[in-house]
C-alpha positions as CSV (number, residue, x, y, z in Angstrom):
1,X,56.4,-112.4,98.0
2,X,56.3,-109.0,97.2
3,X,60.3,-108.9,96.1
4,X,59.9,-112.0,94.0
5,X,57.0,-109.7,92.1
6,X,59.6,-106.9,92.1
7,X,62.3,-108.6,90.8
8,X,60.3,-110.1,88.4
9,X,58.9,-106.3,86.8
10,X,62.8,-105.5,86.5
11,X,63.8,-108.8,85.0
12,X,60.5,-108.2,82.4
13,X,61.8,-104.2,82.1
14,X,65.4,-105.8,81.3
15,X,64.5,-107.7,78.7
16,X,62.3,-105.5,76.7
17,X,64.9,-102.6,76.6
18,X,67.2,-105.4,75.5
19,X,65.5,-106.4,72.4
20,X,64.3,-102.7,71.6
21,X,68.2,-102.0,71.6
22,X,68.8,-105.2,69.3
23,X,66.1,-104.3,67.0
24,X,67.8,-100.4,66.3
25,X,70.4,-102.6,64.6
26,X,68.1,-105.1,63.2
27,X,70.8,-107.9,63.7
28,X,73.6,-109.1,66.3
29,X,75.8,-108.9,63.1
30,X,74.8,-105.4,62.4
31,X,75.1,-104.1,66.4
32,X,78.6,-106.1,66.5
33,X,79.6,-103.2,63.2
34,X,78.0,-100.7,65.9
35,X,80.7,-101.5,68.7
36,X,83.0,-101.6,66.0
37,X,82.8,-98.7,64.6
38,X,82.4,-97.2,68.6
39,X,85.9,-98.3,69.2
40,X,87.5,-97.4,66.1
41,X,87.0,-94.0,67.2
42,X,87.6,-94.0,70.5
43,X,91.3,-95.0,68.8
44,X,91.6,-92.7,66.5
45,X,91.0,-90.1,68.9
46,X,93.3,-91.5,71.1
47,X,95.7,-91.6,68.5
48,X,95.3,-88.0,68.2
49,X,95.7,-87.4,71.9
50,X,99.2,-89.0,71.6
51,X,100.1,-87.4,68.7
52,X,100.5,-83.8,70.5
């Protein structure tokens, strides 16, 4: 019983940091640009590593 309440709290904690991360970027749209732009640089920086 007492794990079913436990896992429950961190199921409940999961969600909630979830949709406050979401709501930073207002919309799935606008955290999809986020990841984006995340990777872009990861490349270019890479791109930069290789260049040397």
């Amino acid at each position: 019983m007492r794990r079913i309440r436990l896992f429950g709290i961190l199921m409940l904690g999961l969600v909630a940091l979830t949709i406050t991360g979401l709501s930073g970027c207002s919309t799935i749209e606008g955290f999809g640009r986020d990841v984006q732009k995340g990777g872009e640089a990861i490349e270019k920086a890479a791109d930069r590593d290789n260049a040397n």
